[in-house]
C-alpha positions in Angstrom: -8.8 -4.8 -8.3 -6.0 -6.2 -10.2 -6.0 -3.5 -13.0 -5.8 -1.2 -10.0 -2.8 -3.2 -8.5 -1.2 -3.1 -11.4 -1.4 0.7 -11.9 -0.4 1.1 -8.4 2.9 -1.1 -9.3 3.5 0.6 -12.5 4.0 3.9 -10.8 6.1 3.3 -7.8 8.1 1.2 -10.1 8.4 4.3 -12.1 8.8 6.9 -8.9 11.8 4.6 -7.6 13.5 4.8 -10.6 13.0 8.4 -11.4 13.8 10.2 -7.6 16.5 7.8 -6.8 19.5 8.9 -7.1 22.0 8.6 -10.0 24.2 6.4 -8.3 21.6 4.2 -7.6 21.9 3.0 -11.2 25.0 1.1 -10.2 23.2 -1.0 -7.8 21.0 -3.9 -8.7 18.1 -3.2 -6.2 14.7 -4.2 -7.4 11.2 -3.8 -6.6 10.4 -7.8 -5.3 7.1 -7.2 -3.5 4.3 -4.3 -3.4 0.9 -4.8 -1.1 -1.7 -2.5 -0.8 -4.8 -2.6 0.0 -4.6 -4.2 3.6 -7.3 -3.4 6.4 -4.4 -1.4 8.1 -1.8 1.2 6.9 0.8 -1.1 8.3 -0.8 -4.0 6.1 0.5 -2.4 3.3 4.4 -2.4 1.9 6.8 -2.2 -0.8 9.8 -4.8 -0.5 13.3 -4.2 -1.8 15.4 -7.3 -2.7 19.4 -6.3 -4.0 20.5 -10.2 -5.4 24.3 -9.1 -4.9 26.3 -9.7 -1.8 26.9 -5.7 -2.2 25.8 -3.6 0.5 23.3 -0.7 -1.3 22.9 2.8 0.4 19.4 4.0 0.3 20.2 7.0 2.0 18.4 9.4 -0.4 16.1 6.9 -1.8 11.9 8.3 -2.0 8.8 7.2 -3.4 
């Protein structure tokens, strides 16, 4: 389960960087948190932390 985790991770890590938008580079919005694998589809997220006190528009944003 973990190397399946971990591949899960590795490419939504890699989708967010490549369909974001270009000006998303400015920001400083990370991947903090991915779950998967919960009993329900609402058991399962991906959690965005920005560690500035800018506000980030994610208007655009996919995975």
């Amino acid at each position: 389960m973990h190397i399946l985790g971990f591949t899960i991770l590795s490419i939504f890590t890699a989708l967010l960087f490549l369909l974001s938008p270009a000006s998303a580079g400015a920001s400083h919005v990370v991947i903090n948190e991915i779950k998967v694998g919960g009993e329900k589809a609402t058991d399962e997220f991906i959690e965005l932390y920005n560690p500035t006190d800018a506000e980030v528009n994610l208007a655009g944003w996919r995975l």
